[in-house]
C-alpha positions as CSV (number, residue, x, y, z in Angstrom):
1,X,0.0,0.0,0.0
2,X,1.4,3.5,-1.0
3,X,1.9,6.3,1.4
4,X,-0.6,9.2,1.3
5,X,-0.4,11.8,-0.9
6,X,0.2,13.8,2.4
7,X,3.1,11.9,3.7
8,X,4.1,12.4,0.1
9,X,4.6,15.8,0.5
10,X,5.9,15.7,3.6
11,X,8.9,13.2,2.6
12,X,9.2,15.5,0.0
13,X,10.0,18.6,1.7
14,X,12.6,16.9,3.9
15,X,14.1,15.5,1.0
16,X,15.1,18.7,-0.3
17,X,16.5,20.1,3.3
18,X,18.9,16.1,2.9
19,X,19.7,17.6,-0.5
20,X,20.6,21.0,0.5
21,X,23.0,19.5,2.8
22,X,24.1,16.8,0.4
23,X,24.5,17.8,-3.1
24,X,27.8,19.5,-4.5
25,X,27.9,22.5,-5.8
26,X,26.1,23.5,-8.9
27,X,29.1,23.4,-10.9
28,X,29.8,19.7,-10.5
29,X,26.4,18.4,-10.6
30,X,27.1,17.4,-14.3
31,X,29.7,15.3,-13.2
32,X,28.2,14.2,-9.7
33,X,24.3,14.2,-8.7
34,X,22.3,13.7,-6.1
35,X,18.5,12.7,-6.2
36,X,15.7,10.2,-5.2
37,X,12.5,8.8,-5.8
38,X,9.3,7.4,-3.8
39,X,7.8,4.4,-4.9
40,X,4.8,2.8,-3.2
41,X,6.0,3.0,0.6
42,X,9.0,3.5,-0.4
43,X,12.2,6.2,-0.8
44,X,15.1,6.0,-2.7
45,X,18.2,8.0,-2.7
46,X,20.4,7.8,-5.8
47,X,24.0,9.4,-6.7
48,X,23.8,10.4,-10.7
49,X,26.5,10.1,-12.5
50,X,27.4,10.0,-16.4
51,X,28.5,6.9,-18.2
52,X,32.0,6.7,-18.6
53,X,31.6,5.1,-21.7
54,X,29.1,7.6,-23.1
55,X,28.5,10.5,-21.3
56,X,25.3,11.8,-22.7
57,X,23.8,8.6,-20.8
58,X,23.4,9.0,-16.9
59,X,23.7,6.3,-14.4
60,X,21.8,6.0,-11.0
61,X,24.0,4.3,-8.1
62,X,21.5,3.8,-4.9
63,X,22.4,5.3,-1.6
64,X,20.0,4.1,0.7
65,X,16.4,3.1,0.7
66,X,13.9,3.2,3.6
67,X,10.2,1.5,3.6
68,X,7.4,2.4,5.2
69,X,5.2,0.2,7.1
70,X,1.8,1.3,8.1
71,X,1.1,-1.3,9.7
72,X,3.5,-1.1,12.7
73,X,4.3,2.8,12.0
74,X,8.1,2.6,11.5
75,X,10.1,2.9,8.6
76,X,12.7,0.0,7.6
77,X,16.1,1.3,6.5
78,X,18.1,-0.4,3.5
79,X,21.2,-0.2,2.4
80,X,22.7,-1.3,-0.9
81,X,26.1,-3.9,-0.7
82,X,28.0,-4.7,-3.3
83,X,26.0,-7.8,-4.4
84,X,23.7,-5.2,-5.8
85,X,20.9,-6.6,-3.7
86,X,19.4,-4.3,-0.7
87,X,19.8,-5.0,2.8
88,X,18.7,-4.1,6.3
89,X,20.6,-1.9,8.1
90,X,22.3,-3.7,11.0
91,X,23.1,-1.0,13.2
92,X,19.2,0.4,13.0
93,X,16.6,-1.7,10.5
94,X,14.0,0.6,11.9
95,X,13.6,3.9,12.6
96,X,10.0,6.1,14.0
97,X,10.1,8.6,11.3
98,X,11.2,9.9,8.2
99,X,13.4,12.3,9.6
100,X,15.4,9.6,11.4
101,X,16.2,7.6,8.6
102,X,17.5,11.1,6.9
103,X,19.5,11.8,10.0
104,X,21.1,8.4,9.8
105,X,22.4,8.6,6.1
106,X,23.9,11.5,6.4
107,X,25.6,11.0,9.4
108,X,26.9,7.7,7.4
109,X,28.5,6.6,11.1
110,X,29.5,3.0,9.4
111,X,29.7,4.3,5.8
112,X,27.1,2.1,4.2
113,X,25.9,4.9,2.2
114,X,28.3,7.1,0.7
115,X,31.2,5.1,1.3
């Protein structure tokens, strides 16, 4: 089940405070990129990146990923290893809100998100 269109919204606007804190400056943003998407219950947050092969193509490479689940009211926090497959965050597979899971990936403590 999808989160409302209000949570939406809300996600949303914290999203762009993370990415006011996160992105580089506008001058390497060709280079380097920061974004995300919601899907369903769930957030993604992406580095961009052109194709070193063929730069007019860009390539996403996911940061971290938290789901929401109504349910039990907590979102579940996912990070991406190198099998390419997403997994729970050991130090803190859940978190209360949105905010939290923010918080966490861009403190990057164990540097499971950026490296």
């Amino acid at each position: 089940m999808a989160i409302s269109e209000f949570e939406i919204k809300r996600c949303e606007k914290e999203l762009e405070k993370f990415l006011d804190l996160r992105r580089p400056p506008p001058h390497v943003r060709d280079e380097l990129d920061i974004s995300y998407r919601i899907e369903d219950q769930s957030v993604e947050i992406f580095e961009v990146r052109p194709q070193w092969d063929d730069p007019s193509k860009k390539i996403e490479t996911s940061v971290a990923k938290t789901t929401y689940v109504k349910k039990e009211k907590h979102w579940k926090v996912f990070w991406q290893r190198q099998d390419l497959k997403w997994h729970s965050y050991e130090p803190m597979k859940i978190v209360s809100t949105f905010e939290e899971f923010l918080r966490l990936v861009h403190e990057d403590k164990h540097s499971c998100f950026f490296g």
